[in-house]
Jmol script that loads the backbone (N, CA, C; Angstrom):
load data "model"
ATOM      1  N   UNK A   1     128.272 -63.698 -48.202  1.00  0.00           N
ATOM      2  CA  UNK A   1     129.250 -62.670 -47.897  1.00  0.00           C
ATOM      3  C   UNK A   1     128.557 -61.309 -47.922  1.00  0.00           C
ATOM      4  N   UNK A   2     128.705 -60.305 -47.054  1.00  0.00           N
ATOM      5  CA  UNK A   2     128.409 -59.281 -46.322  1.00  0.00           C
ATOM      6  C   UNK A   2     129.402 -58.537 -46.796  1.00  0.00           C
ATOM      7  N   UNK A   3     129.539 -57.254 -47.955  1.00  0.00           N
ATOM      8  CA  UNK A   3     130.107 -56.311 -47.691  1.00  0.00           C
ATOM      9  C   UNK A   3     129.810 -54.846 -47.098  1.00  0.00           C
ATOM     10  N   UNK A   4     129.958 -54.216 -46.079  1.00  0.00           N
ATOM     11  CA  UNK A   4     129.820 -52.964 -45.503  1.00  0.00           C
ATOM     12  C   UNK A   4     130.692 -51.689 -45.906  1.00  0.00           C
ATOM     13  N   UNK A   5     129.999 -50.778 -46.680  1.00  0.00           N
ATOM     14  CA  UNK A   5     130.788 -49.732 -47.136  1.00  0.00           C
ATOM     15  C   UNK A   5     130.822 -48.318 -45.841  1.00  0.00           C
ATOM     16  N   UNK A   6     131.856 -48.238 -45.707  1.00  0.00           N
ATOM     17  CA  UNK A   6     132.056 -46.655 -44.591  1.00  0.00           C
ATOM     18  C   UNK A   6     132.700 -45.843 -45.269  1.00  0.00           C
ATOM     19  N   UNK A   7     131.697 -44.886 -45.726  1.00  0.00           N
ATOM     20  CA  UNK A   7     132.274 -43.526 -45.465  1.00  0.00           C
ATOM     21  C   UNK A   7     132.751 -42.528 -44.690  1.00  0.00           C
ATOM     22  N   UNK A   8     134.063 -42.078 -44.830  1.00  0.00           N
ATOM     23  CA  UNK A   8     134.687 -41.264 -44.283  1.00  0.00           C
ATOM     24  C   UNK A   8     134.268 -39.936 -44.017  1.00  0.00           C
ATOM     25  N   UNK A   9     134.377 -39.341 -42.507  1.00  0.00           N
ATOM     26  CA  UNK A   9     133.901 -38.256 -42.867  1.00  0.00           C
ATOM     27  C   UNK A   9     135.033 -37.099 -42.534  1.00  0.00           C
ATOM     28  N   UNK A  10     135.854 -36.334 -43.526  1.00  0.00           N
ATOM     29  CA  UNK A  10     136.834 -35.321 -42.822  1.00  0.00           C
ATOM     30  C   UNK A  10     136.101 -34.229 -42.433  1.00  0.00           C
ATOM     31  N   UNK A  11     137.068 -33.058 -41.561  1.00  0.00           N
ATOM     32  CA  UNK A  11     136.915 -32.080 -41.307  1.00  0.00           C
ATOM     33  C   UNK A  11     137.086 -31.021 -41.995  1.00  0.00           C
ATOM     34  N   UNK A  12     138.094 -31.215 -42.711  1.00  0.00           N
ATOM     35  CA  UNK A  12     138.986 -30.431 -43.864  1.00  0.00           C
ATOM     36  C   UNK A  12     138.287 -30.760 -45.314  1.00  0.00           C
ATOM     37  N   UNK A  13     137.495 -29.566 -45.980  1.00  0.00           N
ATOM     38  CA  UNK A  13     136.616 -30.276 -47.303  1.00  0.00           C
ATOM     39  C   UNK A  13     137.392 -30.281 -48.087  1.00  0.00           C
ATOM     40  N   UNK A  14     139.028 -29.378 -48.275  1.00  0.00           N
ATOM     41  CA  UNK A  14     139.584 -29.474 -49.651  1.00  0.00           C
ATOM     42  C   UNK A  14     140.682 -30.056 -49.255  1.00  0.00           C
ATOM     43  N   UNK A  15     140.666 -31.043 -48.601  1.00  0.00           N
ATOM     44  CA  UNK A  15     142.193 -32.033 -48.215  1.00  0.00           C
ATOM     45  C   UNK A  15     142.865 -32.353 -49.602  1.00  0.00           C
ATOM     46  N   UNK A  16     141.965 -32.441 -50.805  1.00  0.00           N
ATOM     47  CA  UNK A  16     143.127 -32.760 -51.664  1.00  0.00           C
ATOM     48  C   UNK A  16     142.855 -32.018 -52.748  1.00  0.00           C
ATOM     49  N   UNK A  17     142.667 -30.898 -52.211  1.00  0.00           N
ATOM     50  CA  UNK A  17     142.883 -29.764 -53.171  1.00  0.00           C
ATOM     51  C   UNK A  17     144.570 -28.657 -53.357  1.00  0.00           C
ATOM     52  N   UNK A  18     145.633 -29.512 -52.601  1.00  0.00           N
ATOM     53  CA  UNK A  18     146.779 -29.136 -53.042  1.00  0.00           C
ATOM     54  C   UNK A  18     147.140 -27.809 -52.074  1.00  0.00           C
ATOM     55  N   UNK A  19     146.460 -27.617 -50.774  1.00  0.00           N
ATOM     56  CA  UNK A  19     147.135 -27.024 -49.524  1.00  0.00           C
ATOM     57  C   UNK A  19     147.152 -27.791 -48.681  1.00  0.00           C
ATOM     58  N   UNK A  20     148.099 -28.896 -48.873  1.00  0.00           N
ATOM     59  CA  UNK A  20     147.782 -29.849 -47.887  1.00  0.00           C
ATOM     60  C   UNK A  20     149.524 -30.096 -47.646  1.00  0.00           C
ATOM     61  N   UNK A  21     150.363 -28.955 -46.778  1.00  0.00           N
ATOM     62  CA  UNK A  21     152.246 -28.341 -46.592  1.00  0.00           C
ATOM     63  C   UNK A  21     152.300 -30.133 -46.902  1.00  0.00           C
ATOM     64  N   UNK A  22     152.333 -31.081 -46.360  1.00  0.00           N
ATOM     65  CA  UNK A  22     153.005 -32.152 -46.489  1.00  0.00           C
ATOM     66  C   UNK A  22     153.323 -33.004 -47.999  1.00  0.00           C
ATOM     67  N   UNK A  23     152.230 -32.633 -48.458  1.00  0.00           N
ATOM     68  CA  UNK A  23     152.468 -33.069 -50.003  1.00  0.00           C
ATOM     69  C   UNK A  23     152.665 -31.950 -51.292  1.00  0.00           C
ATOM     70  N   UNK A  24     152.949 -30.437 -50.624  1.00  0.00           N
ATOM     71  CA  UNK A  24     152.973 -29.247 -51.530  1.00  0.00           C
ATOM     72  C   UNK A  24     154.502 -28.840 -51.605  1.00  0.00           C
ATOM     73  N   UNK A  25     154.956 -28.520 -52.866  1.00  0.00           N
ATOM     74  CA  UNK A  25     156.182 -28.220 -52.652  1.00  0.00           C
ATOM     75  C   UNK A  25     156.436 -26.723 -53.225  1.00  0.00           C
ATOM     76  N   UNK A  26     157.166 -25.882 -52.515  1.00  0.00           N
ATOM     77  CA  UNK A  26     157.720 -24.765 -52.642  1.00  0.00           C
ATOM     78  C   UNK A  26     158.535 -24.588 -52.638  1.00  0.00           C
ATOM     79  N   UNK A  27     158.809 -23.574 -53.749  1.00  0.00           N
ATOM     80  CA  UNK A  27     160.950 -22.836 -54.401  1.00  0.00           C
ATOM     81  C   UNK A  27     160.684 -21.816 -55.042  1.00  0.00           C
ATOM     82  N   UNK A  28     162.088 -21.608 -54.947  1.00  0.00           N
ATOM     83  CA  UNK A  28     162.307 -20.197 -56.393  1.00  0.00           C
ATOM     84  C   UNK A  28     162.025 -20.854 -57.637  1.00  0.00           C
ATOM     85  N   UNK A  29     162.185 -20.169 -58.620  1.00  0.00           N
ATOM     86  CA  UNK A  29     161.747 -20.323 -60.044  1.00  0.00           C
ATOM     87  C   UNK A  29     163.060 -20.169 -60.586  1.00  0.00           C
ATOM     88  N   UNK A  30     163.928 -18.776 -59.998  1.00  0.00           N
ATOM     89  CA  UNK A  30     164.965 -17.971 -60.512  1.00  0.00           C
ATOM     90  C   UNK A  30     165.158 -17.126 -61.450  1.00  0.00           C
ATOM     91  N   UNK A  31     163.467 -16.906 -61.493  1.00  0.00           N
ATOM     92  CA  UNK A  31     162.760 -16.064 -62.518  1.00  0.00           C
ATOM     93  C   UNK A  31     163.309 -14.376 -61.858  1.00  0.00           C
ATOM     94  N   UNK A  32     164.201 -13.763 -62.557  1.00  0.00           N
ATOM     95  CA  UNK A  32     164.675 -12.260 -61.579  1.00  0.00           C
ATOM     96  C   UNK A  32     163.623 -10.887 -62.490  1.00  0.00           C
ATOM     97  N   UNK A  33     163.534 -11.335 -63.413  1.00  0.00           N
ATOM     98  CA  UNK A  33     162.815  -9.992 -64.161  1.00  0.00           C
ATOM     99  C   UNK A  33     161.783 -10.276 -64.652  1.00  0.00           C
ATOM    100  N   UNK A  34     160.552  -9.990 -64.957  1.00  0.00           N
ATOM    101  CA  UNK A  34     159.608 -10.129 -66.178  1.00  0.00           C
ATOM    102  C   UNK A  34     159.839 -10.349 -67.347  1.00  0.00           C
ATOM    103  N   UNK A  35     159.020 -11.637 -67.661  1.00  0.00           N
ATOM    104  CA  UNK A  35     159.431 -12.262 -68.594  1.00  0.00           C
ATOM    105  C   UNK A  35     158.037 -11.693 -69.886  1.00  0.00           C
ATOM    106  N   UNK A  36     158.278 -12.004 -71.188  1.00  0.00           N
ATOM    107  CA  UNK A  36     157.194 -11.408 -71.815  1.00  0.00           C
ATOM    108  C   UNK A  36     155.913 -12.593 -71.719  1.00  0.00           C
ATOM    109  N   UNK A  37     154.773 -12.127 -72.107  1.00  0.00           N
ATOM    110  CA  UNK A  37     153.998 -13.005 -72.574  1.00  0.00           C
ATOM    111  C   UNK A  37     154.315 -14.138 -73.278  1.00  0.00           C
ATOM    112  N   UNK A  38     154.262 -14.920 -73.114  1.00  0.00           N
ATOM    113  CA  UNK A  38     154.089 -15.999 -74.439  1.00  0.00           C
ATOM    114  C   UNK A  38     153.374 -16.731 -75.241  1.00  0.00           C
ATOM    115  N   UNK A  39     153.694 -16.904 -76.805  1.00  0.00           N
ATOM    116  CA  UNK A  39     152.569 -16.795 -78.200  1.00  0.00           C
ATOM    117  C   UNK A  39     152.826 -17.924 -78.593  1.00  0.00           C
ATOM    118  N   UNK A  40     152.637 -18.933 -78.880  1.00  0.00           N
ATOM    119  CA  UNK A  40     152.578 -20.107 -79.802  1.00  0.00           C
ATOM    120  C   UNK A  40     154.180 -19.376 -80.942  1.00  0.00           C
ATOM    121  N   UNK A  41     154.146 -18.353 -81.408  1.00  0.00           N
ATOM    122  CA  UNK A  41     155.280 -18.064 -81.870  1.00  0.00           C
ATOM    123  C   UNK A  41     155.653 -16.607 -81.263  1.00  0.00           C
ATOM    124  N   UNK A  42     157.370 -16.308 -81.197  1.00  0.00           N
ATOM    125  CA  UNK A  42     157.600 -15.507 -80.364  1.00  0.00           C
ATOM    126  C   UNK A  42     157.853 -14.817 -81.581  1.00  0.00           C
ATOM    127  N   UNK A  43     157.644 -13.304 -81.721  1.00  0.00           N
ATOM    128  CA  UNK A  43     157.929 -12.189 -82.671  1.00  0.00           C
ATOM    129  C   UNK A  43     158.968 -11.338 -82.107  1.00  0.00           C
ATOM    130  N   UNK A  44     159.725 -10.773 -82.536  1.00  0.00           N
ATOM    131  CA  UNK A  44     160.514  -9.528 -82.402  1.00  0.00           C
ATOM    132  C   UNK A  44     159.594  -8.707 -82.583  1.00  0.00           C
ATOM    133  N   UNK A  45     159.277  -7.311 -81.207  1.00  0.00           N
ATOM    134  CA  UNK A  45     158.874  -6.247 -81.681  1.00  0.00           C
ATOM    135  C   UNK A  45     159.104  -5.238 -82.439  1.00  0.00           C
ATOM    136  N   UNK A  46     160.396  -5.167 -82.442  1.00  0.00           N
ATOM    137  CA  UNK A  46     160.941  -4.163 -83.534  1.00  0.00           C
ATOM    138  C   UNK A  46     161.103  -4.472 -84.796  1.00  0.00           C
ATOM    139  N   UNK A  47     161.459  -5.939 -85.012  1.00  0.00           N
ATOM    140  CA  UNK A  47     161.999  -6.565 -86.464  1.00  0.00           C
ATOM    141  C   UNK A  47     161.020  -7.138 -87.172  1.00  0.00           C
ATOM    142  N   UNK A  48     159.869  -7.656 -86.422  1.00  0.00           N
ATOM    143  CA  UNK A  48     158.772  -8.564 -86.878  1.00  0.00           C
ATOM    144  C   UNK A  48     159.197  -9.714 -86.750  1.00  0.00           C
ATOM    145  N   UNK A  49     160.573 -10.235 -86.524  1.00  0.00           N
ATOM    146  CA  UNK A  49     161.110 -11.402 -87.314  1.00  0.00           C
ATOM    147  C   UNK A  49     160.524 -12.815 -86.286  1.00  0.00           C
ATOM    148  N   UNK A  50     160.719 -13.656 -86.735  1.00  0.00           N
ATOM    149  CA  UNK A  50     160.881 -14.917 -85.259  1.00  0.00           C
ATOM    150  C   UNK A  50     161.723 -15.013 -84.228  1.00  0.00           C
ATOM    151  N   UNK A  51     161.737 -15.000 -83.011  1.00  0.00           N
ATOM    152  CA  UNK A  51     162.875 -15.029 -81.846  1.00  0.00           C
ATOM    153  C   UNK A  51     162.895 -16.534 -81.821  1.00  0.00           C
ATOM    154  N   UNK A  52     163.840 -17.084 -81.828  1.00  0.00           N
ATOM    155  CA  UNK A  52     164.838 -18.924 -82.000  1.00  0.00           C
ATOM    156  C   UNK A  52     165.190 -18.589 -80.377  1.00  0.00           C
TER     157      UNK A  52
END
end "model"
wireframe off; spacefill off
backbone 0.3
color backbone group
């Protein structure tokens, strides 16, 4: 038994680097304002306290 390996050759070098419209998906977030940074824990600037 004879196996023959072919490589492919594209045109496109980053085909699956995620600009590829058919498999990429785009939307809103519904993100309307700036949101702050975020810390492993969120602080109140004024209070110090923890934001829940």
């Amino acid at each position: 038994m004879v196996t023959k390996t072919i490589t492919e050759q594209r045109a496109e070098v980053r085909i699956f680097a995620g600009n590829d419209p058919a498999h990429t998906a785009t939307g809103s977030s519904g993100i309307s304002s700036p949101t702050p940074a975020l810390t492993p824990l969120m602080l109140d600037e004024a209070t110090g306290k923890l934001v829940v």
